[in-house]
N, C-alpha and C positions, 0 to 999 in steps of 0.2 A: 532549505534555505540556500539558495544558489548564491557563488561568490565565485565569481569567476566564470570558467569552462568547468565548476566543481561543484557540487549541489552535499550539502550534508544531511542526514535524514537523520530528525528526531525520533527521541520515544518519548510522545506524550504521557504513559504512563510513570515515568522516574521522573525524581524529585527535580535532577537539570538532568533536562531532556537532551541536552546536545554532549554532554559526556560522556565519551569514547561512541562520538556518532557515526554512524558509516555514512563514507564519502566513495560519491560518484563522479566518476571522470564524463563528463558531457561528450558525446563522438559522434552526433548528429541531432536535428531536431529531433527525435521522440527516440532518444538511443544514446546509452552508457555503458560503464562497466562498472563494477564496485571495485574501489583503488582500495580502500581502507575500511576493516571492519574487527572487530573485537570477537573475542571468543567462539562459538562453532559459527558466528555469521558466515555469508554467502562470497568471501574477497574471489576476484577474477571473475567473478558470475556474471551475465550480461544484466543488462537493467531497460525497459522498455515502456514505451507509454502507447495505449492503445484508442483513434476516435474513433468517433463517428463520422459519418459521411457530411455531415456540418461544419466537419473540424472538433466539435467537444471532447474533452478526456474524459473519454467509458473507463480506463482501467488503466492500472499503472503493475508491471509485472518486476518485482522485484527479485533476480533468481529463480525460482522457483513459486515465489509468494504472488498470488493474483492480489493487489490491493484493489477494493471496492471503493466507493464514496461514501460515506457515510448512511444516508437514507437507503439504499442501495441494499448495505448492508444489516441495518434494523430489520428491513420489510422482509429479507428472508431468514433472518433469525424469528421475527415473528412467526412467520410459514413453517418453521421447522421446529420449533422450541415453545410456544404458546399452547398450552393445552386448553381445549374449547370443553367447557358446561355441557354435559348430556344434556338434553331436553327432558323435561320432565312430563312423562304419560300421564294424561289425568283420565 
């Protein structure tokens, strides 16, 4: 949620998502730093967003953390986590 030159990152998973959210100081278009972050999080870490040659955000790198899209990230959980039915010999 961008407010400012400041962008706060939720965690969808907790009940309010935006308590004690880590906030990014904005320092170019596709480039920050984390100012503020709670417990082992990443503070001073750079923060990065990655396109395509169209312009679209392929990836958003948070510290260390590659964020996916969402479908992005199903298709290769499905790839790596879905176990497939042997065939059945008749």
């Amino acid at each position: 949620m961008p407010i400012g030159k400041h962008v706060l990152v939720g965690n969808p998973h907790m009940l309010t998502p935006f308590t004690d959210a880590t906030e990014i100081e904005v320092t170019g278009r596709d480039k920050g730093r984390i100012t503020a972050a709670a417990g082992y999080a990443s503070y001073g870490e750079p923060v990065r967003r990655m396109r395509s040659k169209a312009g679209k955000v392929t990836d958003i790198w948070l510290a260390g953390a590659n964020v996916k899209p969402e479908k992005v990230l199903a298709k290769e959980m499905e790839r790596r986590f879905v176990r497939r039915r042997p065939e059945l010999k008749q």
